[in-house]
N, C-alpha and C positions, 0 to 999 in steps of 0.2 A: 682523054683523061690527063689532067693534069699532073708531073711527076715531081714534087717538088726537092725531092735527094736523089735526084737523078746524078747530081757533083758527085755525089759521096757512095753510090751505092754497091759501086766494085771497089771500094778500098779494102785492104785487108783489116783485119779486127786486131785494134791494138792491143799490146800485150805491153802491159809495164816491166819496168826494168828492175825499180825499187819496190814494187810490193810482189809477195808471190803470191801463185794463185792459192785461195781457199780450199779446201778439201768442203765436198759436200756436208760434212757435219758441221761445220764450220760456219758455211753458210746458211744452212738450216738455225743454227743457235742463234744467230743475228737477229732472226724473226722470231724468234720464240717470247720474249719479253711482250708482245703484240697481239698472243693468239688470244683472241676477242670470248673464246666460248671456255677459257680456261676454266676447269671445277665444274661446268656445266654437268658432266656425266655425274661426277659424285651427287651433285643437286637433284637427279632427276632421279637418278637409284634412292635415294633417300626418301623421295617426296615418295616413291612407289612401294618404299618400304612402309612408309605409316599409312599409305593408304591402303594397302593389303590388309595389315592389322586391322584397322577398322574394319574394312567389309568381312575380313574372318569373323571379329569379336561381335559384329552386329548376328553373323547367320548363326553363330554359337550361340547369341542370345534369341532370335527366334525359334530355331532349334527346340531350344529348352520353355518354348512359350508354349510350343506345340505341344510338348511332354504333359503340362499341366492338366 
């Protein structure tokens, strides 16, 4: 098998001098402007809320079809 970072693979992990490191929220927030499924949850609670309504107001209307 070929290893092509075989040069570089024990070096140590550089560490800059002028930036510090990020705290995980920090890095986390970097990504946040990107999360692809943003408001999705509110979208899908919603779409579940009018369609409960309906299939309620339908069975409340057969319901009372019955009655007749």
């Amino acid at each position: 098998m070929r290893n092509d970072y075989a040069d570089i693979i024990d070096m140590p992990h550089h560490v800059s001098d002028s930036h510090p490191r990020l705290s995980m929220e920090q890095r986390a927030a970097q990504f946040m402007p990107f999360a692809a499924l943003t408001g999705f949850g509110e979208s899908i609670e919603a779409t579940a809320e009018e369609n409960l309504s309906r299939i309620l107001a339908s069975e409340r209307g057969s319901l009372s079809d019955e009655d007749s």
